[in-house]
Jmol script that loads the backbone (N, CA, C; Angstrom):
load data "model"
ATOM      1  N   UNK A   1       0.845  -1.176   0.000  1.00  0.00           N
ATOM      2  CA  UNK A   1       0.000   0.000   0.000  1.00  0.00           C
ATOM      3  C   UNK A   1       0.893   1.242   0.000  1.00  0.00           C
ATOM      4  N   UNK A   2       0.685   2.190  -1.184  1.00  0.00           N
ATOM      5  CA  UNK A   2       1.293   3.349  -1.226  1.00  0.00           C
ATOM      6  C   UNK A   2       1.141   4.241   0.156  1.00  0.00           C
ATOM      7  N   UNK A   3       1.930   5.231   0.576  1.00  0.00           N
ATOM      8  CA  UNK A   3       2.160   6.449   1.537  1.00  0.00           C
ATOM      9  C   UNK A   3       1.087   7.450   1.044  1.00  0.00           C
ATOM     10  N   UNK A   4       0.285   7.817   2.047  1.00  0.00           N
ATOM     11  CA  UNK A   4      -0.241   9.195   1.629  1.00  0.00           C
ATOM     12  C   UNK A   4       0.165  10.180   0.980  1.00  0.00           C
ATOM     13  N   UNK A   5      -0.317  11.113   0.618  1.00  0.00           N
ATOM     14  CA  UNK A   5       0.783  12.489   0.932  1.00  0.00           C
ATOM     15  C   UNK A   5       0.794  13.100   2.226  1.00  0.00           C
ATOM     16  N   UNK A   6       0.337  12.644   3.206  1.00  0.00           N
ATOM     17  CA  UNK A   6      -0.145  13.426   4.597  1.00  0.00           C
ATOM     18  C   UNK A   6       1.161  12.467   5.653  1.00  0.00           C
ATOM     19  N   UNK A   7       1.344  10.878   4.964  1.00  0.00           N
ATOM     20  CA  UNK A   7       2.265  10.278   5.458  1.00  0.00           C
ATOM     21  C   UNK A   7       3.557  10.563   5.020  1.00  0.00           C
ATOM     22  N   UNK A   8       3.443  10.966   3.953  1.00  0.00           N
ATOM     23  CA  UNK A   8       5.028  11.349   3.549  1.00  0.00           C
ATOM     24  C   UNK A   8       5.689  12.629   3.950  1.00  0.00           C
ATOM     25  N   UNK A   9       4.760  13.852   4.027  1.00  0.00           N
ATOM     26  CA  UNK A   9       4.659  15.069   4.887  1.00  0.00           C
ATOM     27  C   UNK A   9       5.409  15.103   6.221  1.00  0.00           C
ATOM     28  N   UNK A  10       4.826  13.744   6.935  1.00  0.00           N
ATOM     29  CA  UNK A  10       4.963  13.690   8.350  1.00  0.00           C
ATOM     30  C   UNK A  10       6.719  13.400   8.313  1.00  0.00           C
ATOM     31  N   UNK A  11       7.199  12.263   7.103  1.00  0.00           N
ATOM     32  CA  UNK A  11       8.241  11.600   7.296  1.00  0.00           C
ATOM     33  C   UNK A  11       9.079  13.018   6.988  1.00  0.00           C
ATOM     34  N   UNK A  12       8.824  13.838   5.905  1.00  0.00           N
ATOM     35  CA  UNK A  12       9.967  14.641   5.518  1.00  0.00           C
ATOM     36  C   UNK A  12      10.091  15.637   6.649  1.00  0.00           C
ATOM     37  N   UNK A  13       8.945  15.837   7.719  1.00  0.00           N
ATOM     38  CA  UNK A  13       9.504  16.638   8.708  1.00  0.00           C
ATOM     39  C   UNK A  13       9.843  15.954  10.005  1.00  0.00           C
ATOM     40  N   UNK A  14       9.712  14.912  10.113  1.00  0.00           N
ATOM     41  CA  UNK A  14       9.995  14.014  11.148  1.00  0.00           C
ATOM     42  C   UNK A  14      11.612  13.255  11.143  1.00  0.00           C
ATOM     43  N   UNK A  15      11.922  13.434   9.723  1.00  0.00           N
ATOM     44  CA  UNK A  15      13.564  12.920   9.856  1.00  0.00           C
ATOM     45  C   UNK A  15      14.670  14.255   9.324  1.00  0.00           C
ATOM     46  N   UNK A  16      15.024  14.172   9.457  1.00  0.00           N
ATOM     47  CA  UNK A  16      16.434  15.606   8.637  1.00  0.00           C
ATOM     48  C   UNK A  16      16.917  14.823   7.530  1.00  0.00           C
ATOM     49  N   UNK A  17      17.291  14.110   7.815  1.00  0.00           N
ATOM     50  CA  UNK A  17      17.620  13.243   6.239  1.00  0.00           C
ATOM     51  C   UNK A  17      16.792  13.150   5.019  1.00  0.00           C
ATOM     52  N   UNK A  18      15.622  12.620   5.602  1.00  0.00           N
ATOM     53  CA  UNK A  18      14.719  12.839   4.563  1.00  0.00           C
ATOM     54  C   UNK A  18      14.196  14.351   4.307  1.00  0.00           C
ATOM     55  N   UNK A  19      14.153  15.462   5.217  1.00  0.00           N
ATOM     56  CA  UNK A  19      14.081  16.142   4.852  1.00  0.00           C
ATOM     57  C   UNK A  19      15.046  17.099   3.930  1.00  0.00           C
ATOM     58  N   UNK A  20      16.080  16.935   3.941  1.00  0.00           N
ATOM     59  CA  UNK A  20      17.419  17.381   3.529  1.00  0.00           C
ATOM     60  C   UNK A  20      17.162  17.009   1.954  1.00  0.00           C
ATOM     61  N   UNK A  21      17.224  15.928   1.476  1.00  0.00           N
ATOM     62  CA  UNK A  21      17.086  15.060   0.464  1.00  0.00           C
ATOM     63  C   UNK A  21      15.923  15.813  -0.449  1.00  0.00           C
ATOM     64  N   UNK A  22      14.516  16.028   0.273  1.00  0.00           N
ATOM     65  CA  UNK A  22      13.434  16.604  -0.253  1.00  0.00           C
ATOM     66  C   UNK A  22      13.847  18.099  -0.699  1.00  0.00           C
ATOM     67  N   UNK A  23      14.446  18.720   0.109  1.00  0.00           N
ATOM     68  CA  UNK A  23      14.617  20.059  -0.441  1.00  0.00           C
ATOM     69  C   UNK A  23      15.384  20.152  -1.401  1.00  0.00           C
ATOM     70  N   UNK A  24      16.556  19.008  -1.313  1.00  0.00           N
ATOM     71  CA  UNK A  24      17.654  19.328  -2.258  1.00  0.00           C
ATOM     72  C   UNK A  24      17.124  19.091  -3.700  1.00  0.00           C
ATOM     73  N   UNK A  25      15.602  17.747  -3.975  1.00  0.00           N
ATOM     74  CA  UNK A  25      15.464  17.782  -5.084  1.00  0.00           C
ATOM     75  C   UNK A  25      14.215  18.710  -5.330  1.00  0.00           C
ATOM     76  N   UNK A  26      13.785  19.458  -4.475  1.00  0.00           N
ATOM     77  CA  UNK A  26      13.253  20.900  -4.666  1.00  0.00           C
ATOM     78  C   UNK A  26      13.766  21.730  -5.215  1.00  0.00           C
ATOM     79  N   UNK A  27      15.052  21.833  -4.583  1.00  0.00           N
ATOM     80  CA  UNK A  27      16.088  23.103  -5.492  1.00  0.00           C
ATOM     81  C   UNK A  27      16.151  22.933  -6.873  1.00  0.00           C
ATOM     82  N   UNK A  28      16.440  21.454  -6.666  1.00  0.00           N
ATOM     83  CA  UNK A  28      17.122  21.248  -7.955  1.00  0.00           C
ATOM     84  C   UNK A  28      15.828  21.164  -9.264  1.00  0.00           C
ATOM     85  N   UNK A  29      15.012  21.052  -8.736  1.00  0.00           N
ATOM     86  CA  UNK A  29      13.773  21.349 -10.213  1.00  0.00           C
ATOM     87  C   UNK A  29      13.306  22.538 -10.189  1.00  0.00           C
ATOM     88  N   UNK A  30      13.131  23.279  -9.027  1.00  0.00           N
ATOM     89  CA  UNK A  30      13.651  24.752  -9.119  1.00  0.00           C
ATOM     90  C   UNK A  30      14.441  25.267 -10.037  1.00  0.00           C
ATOM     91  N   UNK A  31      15.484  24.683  -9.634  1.00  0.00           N
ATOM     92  CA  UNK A  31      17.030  25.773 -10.664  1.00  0.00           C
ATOM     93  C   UNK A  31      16.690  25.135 -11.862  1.00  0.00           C
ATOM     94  N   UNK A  32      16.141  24.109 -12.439  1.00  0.00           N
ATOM     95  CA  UNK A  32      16.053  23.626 -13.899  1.00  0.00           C
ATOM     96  C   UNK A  32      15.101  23.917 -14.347  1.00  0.00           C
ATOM     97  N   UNK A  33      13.688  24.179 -13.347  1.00  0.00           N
ATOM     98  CA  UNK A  33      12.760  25.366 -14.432  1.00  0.00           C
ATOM     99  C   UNK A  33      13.310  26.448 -14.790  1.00  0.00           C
ATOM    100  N   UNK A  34      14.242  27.021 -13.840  1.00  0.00           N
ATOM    101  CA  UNK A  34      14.361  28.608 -14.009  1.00  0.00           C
ATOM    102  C   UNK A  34      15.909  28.760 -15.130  1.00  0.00           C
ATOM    103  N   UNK A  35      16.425  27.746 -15.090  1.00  0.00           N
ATOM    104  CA  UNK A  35      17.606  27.595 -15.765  1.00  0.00           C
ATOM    105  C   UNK A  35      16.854  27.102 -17.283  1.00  0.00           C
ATOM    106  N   UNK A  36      16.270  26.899 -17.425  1.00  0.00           N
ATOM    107  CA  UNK A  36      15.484  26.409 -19.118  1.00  0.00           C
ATOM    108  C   UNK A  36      14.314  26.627 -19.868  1.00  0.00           C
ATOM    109  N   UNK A  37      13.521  27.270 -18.471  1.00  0.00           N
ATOM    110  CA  UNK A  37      12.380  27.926 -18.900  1.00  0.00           C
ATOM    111  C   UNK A  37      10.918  26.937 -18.849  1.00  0.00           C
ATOM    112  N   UNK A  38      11.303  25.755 -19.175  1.00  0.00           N
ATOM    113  CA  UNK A  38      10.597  24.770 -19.178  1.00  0.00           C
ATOM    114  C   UNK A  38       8.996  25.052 -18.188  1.00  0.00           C
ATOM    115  N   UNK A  39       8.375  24.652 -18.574  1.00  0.00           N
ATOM    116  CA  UNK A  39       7.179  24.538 -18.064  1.00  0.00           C
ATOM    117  C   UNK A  39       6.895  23.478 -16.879  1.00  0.00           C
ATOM    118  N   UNK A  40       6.812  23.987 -15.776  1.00  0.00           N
ATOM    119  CA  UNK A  40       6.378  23.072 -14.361  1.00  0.00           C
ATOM    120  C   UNK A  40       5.951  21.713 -14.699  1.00  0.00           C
ATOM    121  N   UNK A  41       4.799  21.328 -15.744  1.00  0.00           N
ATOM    122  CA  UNK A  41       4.661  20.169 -16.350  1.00  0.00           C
ATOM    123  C   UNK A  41       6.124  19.330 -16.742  1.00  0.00           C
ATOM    124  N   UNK A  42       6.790  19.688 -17.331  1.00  0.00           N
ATOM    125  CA  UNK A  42       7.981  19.033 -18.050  1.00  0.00           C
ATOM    126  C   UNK A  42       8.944  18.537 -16.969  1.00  0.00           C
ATOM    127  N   UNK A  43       8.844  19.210 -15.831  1.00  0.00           N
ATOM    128  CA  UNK A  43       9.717  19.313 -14.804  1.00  0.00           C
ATOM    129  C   UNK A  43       9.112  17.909 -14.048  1.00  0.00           C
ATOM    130  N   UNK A  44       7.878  18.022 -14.145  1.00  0.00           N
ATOM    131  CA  UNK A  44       7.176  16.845 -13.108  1.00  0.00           C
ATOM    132  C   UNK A  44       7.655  15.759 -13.582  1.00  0.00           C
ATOM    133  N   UNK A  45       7.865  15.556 -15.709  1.00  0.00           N
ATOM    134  CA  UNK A  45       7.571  14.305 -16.142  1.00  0.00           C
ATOM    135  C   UNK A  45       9.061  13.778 -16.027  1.00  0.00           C
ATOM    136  N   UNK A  46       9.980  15.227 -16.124  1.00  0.00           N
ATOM    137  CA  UNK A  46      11.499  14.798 -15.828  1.00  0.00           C
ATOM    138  C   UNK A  46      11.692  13.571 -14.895  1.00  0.00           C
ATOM    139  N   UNK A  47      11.226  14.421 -13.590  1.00  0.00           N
ATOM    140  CA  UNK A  47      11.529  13.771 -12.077  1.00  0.00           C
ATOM    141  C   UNK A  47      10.750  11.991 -12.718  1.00  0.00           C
ATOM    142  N   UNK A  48       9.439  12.248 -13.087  1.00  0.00           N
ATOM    143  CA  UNK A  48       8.567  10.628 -13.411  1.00  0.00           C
ATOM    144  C   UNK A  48       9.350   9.697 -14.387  1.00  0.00           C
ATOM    145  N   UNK A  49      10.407  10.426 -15.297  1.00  0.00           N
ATOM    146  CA  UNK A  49      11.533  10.114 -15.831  1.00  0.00           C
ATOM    147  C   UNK A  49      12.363   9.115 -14.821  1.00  0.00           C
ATOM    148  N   UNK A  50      12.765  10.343 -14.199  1.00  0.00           N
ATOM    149  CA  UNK A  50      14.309   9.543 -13.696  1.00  0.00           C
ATOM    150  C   UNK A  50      13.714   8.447 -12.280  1.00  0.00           C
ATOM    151  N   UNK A  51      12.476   8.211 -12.037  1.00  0.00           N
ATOM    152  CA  UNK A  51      12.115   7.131 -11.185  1.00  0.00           C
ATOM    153  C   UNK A  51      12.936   5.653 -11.605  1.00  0.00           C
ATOM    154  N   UNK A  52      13.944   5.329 -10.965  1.00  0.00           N
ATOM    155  CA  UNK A  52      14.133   4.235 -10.622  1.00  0.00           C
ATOM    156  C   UNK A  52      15.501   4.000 -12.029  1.00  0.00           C
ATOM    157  N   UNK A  53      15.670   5.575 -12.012  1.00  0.00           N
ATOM    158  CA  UNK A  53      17.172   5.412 -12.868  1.00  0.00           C
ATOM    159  C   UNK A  53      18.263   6.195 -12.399  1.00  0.00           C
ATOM    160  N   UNK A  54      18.231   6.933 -11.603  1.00  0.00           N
ATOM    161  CA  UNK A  54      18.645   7.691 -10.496  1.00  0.00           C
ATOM    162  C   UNK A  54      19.938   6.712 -10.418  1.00  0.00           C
ATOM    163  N   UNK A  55      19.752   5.464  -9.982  1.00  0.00           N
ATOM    164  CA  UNK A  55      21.132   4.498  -9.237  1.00  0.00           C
ATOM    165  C   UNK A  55      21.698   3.990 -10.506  1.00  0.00           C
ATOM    166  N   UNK A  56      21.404   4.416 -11.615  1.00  0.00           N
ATOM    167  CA  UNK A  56      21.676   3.935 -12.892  1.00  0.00           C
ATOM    168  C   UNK A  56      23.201   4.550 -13.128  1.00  0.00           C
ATOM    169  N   UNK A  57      23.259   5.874 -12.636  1.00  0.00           N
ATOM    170  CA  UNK A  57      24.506   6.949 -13.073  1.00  0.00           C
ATOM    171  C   UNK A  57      25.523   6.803 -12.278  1.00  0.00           C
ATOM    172  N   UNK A  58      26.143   5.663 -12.577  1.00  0.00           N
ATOM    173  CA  UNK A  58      27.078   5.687 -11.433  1.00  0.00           C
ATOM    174  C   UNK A  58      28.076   6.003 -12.231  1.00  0.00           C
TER     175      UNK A  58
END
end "model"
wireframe off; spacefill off
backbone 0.3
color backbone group
């Protein structure tokens, strides 16, 4: 069974790690809308992109 969003909320302020992690890939689709212009949409499908290829770049 998937995490809420109300459960995942709790985790990103309940650990520093996980919260750390969350912001950093906040920034970082931050700085790549604003660095390309791209549309908030494109940004979402990026991140739905790199699901589960992330450990790929080594």
């Amino acid at each position: 069974m998937p995490f809420s969003d109300k459960q995942m909320f709790e985790a990103i302020e309940s650990n520093i790690d996980v919260k750390e992690c969350f912001t950093k890939i906040s920034e970082a689709c931050k700085e790549l809308q604003s660095k390309t212009g791209c549309p908030v949409d494109d940004v979402d499908r990026f991140l739905e992109f790199t699901i589960g290829k992330w450990d790929n770049l080594r």
